[in-house]
N, C-alpha and C positions, 0 to 999 in steps of 0.2 A: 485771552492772550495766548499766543504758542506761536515758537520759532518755525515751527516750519510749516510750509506757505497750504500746503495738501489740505494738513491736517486742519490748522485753522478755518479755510474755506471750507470743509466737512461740515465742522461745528457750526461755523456761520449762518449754510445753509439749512441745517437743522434747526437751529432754535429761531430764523426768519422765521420758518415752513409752519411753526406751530405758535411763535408769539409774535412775528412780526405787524401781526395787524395792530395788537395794542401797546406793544412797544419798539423802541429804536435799539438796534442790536448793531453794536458799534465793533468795529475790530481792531486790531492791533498786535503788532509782529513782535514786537520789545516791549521792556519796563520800562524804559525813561519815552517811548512812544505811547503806554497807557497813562502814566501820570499825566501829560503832558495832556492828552482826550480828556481823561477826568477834568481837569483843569478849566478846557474851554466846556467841556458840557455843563458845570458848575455853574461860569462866569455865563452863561448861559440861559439859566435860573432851572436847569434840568435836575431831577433828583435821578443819583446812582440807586437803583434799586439791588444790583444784582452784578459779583463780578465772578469772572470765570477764568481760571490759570492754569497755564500748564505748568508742574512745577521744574522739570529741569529745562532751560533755556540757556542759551548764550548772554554773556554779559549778567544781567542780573536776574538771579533765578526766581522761581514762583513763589519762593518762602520771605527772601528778602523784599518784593514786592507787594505781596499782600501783608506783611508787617508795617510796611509802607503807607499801602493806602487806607489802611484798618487808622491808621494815627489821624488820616486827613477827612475820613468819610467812614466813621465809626457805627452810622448807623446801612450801610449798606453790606448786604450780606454778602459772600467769599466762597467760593466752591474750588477747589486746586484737583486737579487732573495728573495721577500720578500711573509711572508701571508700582512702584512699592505698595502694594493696597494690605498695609497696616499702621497700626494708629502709630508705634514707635517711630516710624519714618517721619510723621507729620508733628511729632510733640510742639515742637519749637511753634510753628504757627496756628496751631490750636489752642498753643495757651495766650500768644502774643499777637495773634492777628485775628485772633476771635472767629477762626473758620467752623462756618455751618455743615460743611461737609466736606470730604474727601470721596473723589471716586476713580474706582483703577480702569488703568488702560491697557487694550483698547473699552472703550466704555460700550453698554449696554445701553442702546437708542432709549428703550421703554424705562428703562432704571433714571437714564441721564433726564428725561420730558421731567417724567414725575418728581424729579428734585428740584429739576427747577422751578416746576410748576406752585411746586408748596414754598419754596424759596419765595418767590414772589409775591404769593396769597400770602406767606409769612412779612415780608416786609410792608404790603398795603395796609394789611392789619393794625401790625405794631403803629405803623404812622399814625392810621386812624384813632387808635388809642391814645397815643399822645396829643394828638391834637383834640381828643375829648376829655383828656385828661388839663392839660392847659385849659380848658374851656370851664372845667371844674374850678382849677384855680383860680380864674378870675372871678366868675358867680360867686363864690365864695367871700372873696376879697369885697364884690358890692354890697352882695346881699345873703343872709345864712339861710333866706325861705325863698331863694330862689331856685332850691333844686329841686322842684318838681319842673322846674324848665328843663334842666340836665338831665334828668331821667328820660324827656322825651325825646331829645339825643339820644341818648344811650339805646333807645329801643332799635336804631339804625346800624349799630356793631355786631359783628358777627360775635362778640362775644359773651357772654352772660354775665351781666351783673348786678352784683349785688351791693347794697347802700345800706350802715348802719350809721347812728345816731353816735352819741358820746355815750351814753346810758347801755350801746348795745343793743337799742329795739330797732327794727327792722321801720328803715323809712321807705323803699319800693324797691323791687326787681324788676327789671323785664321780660319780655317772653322768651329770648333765647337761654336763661338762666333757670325758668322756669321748664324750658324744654329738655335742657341737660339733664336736670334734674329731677324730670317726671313728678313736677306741683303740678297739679290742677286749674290751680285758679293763679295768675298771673298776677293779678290787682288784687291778691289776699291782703291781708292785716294780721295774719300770722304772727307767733311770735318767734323770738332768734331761737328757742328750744324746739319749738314744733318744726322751724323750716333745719336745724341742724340734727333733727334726730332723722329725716328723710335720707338728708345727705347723709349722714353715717352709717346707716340701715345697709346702705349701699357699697362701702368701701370695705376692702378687705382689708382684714385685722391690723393690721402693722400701719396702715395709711390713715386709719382711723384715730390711730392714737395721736400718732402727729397733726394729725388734723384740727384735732381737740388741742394739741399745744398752741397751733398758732392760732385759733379762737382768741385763747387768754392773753394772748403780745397785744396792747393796745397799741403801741411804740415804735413798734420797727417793719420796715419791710420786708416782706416776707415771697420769696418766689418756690414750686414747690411742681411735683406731679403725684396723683392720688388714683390708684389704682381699682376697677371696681369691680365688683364682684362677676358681674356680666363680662368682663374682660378688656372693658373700655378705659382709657387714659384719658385724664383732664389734668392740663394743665392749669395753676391757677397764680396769682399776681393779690398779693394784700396791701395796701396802700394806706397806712394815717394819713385822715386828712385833714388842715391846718387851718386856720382860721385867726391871721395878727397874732402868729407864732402859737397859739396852742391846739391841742387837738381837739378836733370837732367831732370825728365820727371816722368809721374806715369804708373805704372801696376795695370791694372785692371785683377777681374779673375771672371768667372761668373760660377755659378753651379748649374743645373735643381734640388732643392730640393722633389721637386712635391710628388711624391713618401715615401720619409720620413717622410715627413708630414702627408702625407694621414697615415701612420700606427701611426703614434705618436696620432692624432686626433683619428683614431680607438682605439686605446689602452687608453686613459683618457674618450673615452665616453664609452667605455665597463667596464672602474672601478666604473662610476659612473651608471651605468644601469643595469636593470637583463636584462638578456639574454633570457628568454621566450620572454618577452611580451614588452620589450624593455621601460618600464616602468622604471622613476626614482630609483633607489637602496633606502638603507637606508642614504648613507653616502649624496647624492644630496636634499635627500629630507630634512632632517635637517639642511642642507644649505638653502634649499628654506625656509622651515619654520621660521629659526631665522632669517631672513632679511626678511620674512613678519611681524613677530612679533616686529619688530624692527619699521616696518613704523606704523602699526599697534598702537605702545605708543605713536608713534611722530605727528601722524593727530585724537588721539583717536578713530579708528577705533574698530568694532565689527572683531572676525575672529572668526571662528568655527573650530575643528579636526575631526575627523573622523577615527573610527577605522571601518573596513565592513569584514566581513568574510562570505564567500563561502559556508550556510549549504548543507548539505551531498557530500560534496567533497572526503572527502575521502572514502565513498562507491562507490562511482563512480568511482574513481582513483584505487579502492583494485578489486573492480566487472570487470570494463572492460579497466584495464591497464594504466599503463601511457601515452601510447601515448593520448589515446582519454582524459584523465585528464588534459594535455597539450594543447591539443585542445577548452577544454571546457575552460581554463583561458583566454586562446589567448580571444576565442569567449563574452566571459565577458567583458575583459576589454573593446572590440568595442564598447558592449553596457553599459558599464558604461560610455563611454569617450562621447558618445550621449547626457548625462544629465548634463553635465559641463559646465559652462563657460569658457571662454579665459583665464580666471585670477587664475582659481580654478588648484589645483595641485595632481594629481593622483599617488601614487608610491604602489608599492608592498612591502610589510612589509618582506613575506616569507610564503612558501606553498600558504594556500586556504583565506589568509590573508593580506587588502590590507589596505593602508591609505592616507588620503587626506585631504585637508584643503581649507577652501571657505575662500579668505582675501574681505576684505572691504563689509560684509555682514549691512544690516541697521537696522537690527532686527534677531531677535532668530526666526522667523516663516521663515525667508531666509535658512537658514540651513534647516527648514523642509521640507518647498516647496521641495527643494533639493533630502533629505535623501529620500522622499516621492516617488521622480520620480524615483531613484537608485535601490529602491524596488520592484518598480512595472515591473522594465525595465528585470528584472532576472525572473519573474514570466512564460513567456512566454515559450515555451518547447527549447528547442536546439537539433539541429539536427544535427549529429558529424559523419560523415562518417557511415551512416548507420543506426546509434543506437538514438534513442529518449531520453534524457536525462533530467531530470528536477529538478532544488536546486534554491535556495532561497536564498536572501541574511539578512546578521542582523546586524544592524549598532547602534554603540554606538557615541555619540556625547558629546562632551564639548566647550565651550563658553568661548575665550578669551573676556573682563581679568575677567569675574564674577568665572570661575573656573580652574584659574590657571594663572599665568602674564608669565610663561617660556616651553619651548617646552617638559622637562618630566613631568613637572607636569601636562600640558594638554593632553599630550599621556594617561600616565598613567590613568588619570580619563575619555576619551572616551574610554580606554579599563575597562575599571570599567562597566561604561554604557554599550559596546558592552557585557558583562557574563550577565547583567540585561537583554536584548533582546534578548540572549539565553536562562537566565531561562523564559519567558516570550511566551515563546512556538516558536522563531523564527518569521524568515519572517516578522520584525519589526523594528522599531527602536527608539532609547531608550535616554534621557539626562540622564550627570550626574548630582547628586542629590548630595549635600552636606549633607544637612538633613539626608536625606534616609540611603545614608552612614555609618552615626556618630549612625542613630540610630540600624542599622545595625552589627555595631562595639559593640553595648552596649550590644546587644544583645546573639554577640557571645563569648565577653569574660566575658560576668556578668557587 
């Protein structure tokens, strides 16, 4: 869904282009025009597998909509399409509309396939599961030695599972569970200690422990992910299973997450980073700041800011193109990140404009020592594919808490400082000046 008509035919034709052969990719301009689709595709006997929103619209927004349709079609999955690509913007419908992901706009083709592509594999699955999971409940319900019929079910799921008894002995696996779990033999007769010291062999320390907790819950269900030492993610699903109300035995189900992950962790470290120079964003680095500034009143620490910008960047970037202007920030930041400390934090503001902040400095001449090297470090030529390039940097500086106790007021006054080391002829750098300022202010407005 999205109001406007460009963007939706975009999407449309994208997610035809790569699922339309095995599914129907329906559109719609409004929210009471999706409800209203959902409705007949329902009445229909269609299963919503997968819905996709933009969130600000006319009339009724993406948030109010997918709370909506999460009420009426709870098992289909939710992706909202947003410019705010952080989780606070989305709280509301992540806890109340059960969204499986948020992605920012404009979106990333290859980012946007792969989510939904696992979106999808995510929803056939889960179906698949319940509908072998109901197929358990009923075998159950006629017969208790009927499940070696359900086990060879089971062997058709992509997922691994595992069947114990009420006593806890292991009544079969199949081969995907076996494969997770690198057993040998699939149709073992192992017992629950040999096939659980495999699996724990395997998980790192902290997942093992927990692991061993939900062994011992005969009782309750249990949903979980377990981390392995090889670096692989399993998700896993513990089910008592019941038999004219008492418990018979548990179903386990295990699911290689690996993959989803990996894009979920690409996707929040690419919201929080630029993408040139793979440097902090804004929204990270004002997270780092206020929780430096934060330790900073609590041990009365010195912290310094830092505004630096890149002079003649943008002759360089108009004279010989963006690529090599690209080049020349990459090649910057290497040699700014040479003069930092472990502690100090480097982010890109935006363009030829970068900021940083030294926490637990012991003096105001620490920031210079600093600024001092940051300077001299750009001074040297750059050599870019060919082309000799040479700019300068000019850095303004302010000093928590003498010029400022919160992160815009310190921003604000090293970029104050940073125009003072511009007008100052460049290739310097410069404090803010409270004085200097006020008498600056007197002067310009009488």
């Amino acid at each position: 869904m999205d109001d406007e008509p460009d963007i939706l035919r975009s999407l449309g034709d994208r997610l035809k282009r790569h699922f339309g052969k095995d599914y129907d990719i329906e559109l719609a301009s409004d929210g009471e025009d999706a409800i209203s689709l959902c409705a007949e595709l329902t009445a229909e006997g269609k299963d919503i597998a997968l819905i996709i929103s933009d969130r600000k619209m006319q009339g009724m927004g993406g948030d109010t909509l997918l709370i909506r349709l999460h009420a009426l079609y709870p098992k289909a999955l939710k992706i909202m399409l947003t410019g705010q690509a952080d989780a606070n913007s989305v709280g509301n419908v992540v806890n109340a509309g059960a969204l499986y992901r948020y992605i920012a706009k404009p979106w990333d083709e290859t980012d946007l396939i792969l989510t939904v592509a696992e979106a999808v594999r995510r929803f056939k699955q889960d179906k698949q599961l319940a509908e072998q999971n109901e197929l358990l409940r009923k075998t159950n319900a006629k017969l208790n030695s009927s499940l070696a019929l359900l086990l060879a079910s089971l062997e058709a799921t992509a997922d691994g599972i595992l069947v114990l008894d009420r006593a806890g002995k292991i009544v079969s696996y199949n081969q995907k569970f076996a494969s997770i779990w690198n057993l040998l033999d699939p149709n073992s007769t192992a017992s629950e200690d040999a096939v659980l010291d495999v699996i724990l062999e395997q998980l790192t320390e902290p997942d093992a422990v927990s692991f061993q907790i939900a062994i011992a819950q005969h009782n309750i269900e249990k949903h979980n992910f377990l981390k392995l030492k090889n670096g692989k993610i399993i998700e896993y699903y513990l089910r008592p299973q019941q038999l004219m109300g008492e418990i018979v035995g548990k179903l386990w189900s295990f699911r290689d997450v690996t993959q989803q992950k990996q894009i979920e962790a690409l996707s929040q470290h690419q919201a929080l980073h630029d993408a040139l120079t793979n440097l902090p964003n804004r929204i990270l680095f004002n997270q780092k700041l206020a929780a430096a500034l934060s330790d900073a009143a609590d041990y009365s620490k010195l912290l310094a800011v830092m505004f630096l910008d890149v002079d003649r960047f943008k002759e360089v970037n108009d004279t010989l193109g963006h690529l090599i202007g690209d080049l020349l920030l990459q090649n910057v930041v290497q040699r700014l990140m040479r003069c930092l400390r472990g502690t100090d934090v480097l982010a890109r503001w935006g363009g030829d404009e970068f900021v940083l902040f030294l926490p637990g400095i012991r003096r105001r001449e620490d920031a210079s020592d600093i600024a001092c090297r940051l300077v001299e470090e750009l001074q040297p030529q750059f050599r870019l594919n060919g082309h000799c390039v040479n700019v300068t940097a000019s850095i303004g500086i302010a000093i928590y808490p003498d010029d400022g106790a919160d992160s815009n007021t310190l921003l604000h006054n090293a970029d104050v400082a940073l125009y003072k080391a511009k007008r100052s002829g460049r290739n310097n750098y410069q404090y803010y000046s409270a004085r200097e300022q006020e008498m600056e202010n007197n002067i310009m407005f009488g």
